[in-house]
C-alpha positions in Angstrom: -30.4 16.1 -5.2 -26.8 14.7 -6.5 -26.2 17.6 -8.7 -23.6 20.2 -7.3 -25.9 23.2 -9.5 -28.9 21.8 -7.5 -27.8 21.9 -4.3 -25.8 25.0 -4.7 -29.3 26.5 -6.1 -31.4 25.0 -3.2 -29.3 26.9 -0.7 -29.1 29.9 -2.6 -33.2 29.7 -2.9 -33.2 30.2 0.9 -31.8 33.5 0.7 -34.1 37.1 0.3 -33.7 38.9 -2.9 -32.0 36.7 -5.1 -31.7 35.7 -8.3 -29.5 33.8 -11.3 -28.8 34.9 -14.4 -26.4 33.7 -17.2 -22.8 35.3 -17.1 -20.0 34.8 -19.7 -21.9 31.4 -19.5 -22.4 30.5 -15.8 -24.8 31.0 -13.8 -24.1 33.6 -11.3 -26.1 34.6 -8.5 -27.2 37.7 -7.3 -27.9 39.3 -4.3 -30.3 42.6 -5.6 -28.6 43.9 -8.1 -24.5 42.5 -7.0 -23.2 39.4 -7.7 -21.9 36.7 -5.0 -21.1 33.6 -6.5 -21.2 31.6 -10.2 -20.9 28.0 -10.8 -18.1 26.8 -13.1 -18.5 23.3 -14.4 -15.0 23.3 -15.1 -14.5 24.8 -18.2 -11.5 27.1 -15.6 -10.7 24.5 -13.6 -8.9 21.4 -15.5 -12.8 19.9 -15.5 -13.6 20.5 -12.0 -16.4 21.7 -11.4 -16.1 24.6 -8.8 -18.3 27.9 -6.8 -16.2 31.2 -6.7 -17.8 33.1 -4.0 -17.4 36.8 -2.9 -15.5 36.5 0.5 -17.1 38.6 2.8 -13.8 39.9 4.5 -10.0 40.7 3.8 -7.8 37.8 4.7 -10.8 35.1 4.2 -9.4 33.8 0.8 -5.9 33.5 2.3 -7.0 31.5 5.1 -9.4 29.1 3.5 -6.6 28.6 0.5 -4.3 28.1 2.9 -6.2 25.6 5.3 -7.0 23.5 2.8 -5.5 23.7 -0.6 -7.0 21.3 -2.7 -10.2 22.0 -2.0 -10.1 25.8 -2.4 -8.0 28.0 -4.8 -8.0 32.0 -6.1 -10.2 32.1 -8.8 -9.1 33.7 -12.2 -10.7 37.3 -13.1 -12.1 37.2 -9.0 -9.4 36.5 -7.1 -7.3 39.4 -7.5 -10.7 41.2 -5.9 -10.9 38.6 -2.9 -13.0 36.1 -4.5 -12.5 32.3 -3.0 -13.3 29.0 -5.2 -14.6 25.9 -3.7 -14.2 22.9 -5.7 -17.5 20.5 -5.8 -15.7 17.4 -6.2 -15.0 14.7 -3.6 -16.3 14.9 -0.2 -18.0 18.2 0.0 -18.9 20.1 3.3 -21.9 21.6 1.9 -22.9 23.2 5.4 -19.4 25.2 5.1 -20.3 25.9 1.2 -23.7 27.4 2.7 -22.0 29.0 5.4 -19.9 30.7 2.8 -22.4 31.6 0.4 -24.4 33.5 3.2 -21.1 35.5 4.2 -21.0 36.6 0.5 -24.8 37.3 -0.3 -24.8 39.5 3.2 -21.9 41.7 1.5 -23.9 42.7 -1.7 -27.6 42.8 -0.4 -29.6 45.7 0.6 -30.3 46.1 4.5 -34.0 45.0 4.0 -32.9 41.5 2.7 -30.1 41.2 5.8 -33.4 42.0 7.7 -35.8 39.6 6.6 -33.1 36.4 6.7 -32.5 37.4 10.3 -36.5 37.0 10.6 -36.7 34.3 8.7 -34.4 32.2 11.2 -35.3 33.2 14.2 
């Protein structure tokens, strides 16, 4: 699985009560009926292809953007609203990607889903 939608999908799959859909031409991922995350093949990002994920607290955007710059940025439209972009180019840490995608799916999903991960991975 090579493709950065791919993988992004395959961890998204492992998640309760979610689902993609086409937005403004990207597909974006819901977690019941709120979004937390799209992937941008670089049509906002100088051809980069990119994930803009719903940080799940204050302060998370700053710190990632600051820690490591060129890998993640504010995203435009998002970012004012805390979302963080991780570029998908390079060397990716796709077990950090994940990590962050969970953060963001737990901050739009109803309890039940929260509940049946937690099942799910004990």
């Amino acid at each position: 699985m090579s493709e950065p939608l791919e993988r992004v999908r395959a961890i998204i799959a492992t998640l309760p009560e979610t689902s993609e859909k086409l937005s403004h031409g990207a597909p974006t991922f819901w977690g019941g009926k709120k979004t937390f995350a799209c992937y941008h093949d670089g049509s906002y990002d100088e051809g980069r292809r990119a994930v803009w994920i719903k940080a799940a607290e204050d302060g998370v955007q700053e710190e990632l953007i600051a820690a490591d710059p060129a890998r993640f940025y504010r995203p435009k439209y998002l970012g004012p609203s805390g979302w963080v972009a991780m570029r998908l180019e390079g060397e990716v840490d796709w077990e950090q990607l994940r990590f962050l995608l969970i953060e963001g799916w737990r901050t739009v999903v109803p309890k039940r889903a929260l509940k049946a991960f937690a099942e799910k991975s004990q």
